[in-house]
C-alpha positions in Angstrom: 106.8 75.7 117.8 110.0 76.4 116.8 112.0 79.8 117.8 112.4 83.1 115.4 115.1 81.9 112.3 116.2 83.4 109.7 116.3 86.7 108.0 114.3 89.0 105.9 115.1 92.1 104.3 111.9 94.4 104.2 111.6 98.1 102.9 110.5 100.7 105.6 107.2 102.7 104.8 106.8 106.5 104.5 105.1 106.0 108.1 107.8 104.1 109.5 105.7 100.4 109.4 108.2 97.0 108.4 106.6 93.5 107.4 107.0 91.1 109.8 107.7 88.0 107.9 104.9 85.3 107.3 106.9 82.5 109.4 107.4 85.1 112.5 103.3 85.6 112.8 102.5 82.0 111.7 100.6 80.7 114.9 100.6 84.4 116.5 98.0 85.7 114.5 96.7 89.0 116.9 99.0 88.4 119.3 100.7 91.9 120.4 104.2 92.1 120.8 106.8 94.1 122.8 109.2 96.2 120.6 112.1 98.1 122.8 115.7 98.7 122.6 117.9 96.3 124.3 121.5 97.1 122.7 122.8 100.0 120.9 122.7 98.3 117.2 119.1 97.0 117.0 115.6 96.9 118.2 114.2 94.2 119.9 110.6 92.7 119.4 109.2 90.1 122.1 106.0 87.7 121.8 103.7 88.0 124.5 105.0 84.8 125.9 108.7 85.6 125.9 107.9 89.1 126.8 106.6 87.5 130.1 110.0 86.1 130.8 111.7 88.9 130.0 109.1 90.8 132.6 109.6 88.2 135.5 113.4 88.2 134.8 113.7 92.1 135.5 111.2 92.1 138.2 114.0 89.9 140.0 116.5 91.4 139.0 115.2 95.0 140.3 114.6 92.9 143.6 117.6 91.2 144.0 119.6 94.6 142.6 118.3 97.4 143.7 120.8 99.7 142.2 119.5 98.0 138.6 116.2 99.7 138.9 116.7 102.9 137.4 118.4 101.0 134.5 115.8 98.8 134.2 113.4 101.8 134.1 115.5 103.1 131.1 114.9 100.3 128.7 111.1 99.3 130.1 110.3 103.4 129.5 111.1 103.0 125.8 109.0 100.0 125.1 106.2 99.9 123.4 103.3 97.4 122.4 102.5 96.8 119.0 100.6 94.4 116.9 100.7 93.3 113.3 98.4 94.6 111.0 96.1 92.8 108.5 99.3 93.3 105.8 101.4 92.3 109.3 103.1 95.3 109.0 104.4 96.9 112.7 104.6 100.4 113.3 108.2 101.6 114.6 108.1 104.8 116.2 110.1 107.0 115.0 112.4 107.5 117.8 113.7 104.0 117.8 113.7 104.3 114.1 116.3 107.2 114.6 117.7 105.3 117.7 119.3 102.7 115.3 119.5 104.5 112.0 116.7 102.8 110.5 116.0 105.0 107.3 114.5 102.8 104.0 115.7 99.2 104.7 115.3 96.4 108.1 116.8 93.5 108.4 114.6 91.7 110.4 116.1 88.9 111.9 115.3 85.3 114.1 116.7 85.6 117.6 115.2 82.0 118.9 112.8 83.1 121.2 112.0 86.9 120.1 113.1 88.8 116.6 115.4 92.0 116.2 115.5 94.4 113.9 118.7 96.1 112.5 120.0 98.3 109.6 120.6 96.1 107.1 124.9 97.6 107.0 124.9 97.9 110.6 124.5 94.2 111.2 126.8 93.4 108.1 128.9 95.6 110.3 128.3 93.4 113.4 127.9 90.7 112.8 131.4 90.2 110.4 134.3 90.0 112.9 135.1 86.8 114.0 136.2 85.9 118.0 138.1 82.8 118.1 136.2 82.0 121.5 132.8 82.1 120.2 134.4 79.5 117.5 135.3 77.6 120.2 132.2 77.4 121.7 129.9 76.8 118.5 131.7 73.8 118.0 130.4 72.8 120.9 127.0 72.9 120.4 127.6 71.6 117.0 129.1 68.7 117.9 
């Protein structure tokens, strides 16, 4: 199955649920996902599968890096589990709504292997300035 691509622009609920779009549930139908904050900007929703990555990733790195574990404390407390429902709509708290100024609009947007969601300006913001480097590189994996 191919990753999360693409991106939607969905209206926010008076109770703070988004649509997830039809090709991010396609083949995931009941599946729960893991919605936490990973960066300042945007929210970050994992698959179950990807989620366990993520998990096994952390778990080695609180091992290996002790002094990581109260960090990784900080972004596993915030997380929460959510699944779609039968409109596959996904309730945001409202915290992380307010965390990264999510008012009326999401942009909900394909990250490969798990989805974010942004404020629509914010990742205009972003996701504009250009880094000579990363041009670099893309060609790379364009070529």
């Amino acid at each position: 199955m191919p990753g999360f691509l693409g991106s939607y622009r969905h209206q926010l609920d008076s109770q703070g649920r988004v649509s997830l779009p039809a090709p991010f549930r396609k083949g995931r139908e009941g599946e729960p996902f893991v919605l936490l904050q990973t960066e300042p900007e945007a929210l970050s929703l994992y698959p179950e599968q990807a989620w366990r990555d993520v998990q096994d990733d952390l778990r080695e790195m609180s091992s290996r890096q002790p002094r990581f574990r109260h960090h990784v404390l900080r972004v596993t407390a915030s997380a929460v589990q959510v699944s779609p429902d039968a409109q596959g709509r996904i309730l945001i708290p409202e915290r992380m709504r307010k965390a990264v100024a999510l008012e009326t609009e999401a942009l909900v947007v394909g990250a490969i292997n798990h989805v974010q969601i942004w404020d629509p300006e914010t990742f205009e913001n972003v996701t504009s300035a250009s880094d000579e480097e990363f041009e670099r590189q893309i060609e790379k994996v364009f070529a």
